[in-house]
C-alpha positions as CSV (number, residue, x, y, z in Angstrom):
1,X,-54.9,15.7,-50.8
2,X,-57.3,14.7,-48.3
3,X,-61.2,15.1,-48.3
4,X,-60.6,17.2,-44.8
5,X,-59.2,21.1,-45.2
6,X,-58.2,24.2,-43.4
7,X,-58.7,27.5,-44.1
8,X,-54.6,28.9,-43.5
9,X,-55.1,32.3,-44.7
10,X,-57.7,34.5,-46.5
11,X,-57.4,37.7,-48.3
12,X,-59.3,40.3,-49.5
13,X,-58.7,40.0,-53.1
14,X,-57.1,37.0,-55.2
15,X,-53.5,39.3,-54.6
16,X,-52.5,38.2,-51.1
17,X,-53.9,34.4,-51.7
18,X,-51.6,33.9,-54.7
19,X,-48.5,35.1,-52.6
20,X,-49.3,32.6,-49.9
21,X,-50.4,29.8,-51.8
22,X,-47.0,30.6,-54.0
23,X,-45.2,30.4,-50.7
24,X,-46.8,27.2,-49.7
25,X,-46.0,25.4,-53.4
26,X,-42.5,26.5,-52.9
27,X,-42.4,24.7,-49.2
28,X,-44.0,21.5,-50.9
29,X,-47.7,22.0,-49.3
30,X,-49.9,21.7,-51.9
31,X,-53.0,24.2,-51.6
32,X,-55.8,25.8,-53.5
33,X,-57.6,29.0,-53.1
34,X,-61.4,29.5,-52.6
35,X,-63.3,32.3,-54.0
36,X,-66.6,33.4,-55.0
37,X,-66.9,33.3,-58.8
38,X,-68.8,36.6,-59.2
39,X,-66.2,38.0,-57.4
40,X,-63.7,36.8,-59.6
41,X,-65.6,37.7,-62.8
42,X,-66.5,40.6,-62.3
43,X,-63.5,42.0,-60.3
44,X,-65.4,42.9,-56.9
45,X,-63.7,43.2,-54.1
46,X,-66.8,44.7,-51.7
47,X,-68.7,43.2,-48.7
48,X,-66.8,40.1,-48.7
49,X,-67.4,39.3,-52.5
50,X,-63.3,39.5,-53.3
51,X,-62.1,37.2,-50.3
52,X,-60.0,34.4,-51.4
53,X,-59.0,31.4,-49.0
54,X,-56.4,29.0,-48.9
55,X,-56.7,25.9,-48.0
56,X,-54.8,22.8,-47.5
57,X,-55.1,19.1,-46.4
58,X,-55.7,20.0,-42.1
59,X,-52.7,17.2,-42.0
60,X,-50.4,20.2,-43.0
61,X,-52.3,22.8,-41.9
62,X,-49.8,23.7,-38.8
63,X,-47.0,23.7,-40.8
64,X,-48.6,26.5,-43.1
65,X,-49.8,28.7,-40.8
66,X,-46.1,29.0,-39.3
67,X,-44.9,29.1,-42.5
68,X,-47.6,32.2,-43.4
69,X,-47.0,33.9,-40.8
70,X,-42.9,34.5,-41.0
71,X,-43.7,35.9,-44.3
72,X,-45.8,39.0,-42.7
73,X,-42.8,39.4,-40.1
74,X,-41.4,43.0,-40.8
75,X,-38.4,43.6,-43.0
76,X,-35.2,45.0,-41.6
77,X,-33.2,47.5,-43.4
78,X,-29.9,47.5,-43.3
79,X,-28.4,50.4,-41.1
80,X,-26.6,51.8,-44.0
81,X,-23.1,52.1,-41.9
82,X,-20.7,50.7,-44.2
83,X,-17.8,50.7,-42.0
């Protein structure tokens, strides 16, 4: 990866962040997540101490944000009419 990175997505907790980055592996875009280690440690997740970014090489950085965001679109049940 490059020395240059982008911040695609942050969550508040390391939950979220390993969905995305998971999604981003699975695309090919290699990633990593930033966090603050006490909030890691110690399992804190108030005033900022649990948010986790991901971040990639800014080359791909486009691409992953599309990517991110159909994965928050809104699922669509199925009517249930079985005709």
């Amino acid at each position: 990866m490059s020395d240059e990175f982008c911040v695609v997505y942050e969550s508040q907790g390391p939950l979220g962040a390993e969905v995305a980055r998971s999604k981003l592996e699975a695309a090919g875009i290699p990633c990593m997540l930033k966090y603050q280690a006490v909030g890691r440690a110690l399992g804190l997740t108030v005033d900022g101490l649990g948010r986790v970014q991901v971040l990639v090489a800014c080359a791909d950085a486009e691409r992953a944000r599309e990517l991110l965001v159909e994965s928050d679109e809104p699922y669509d049940e199925p009517d249930g009419d079985t005709d």
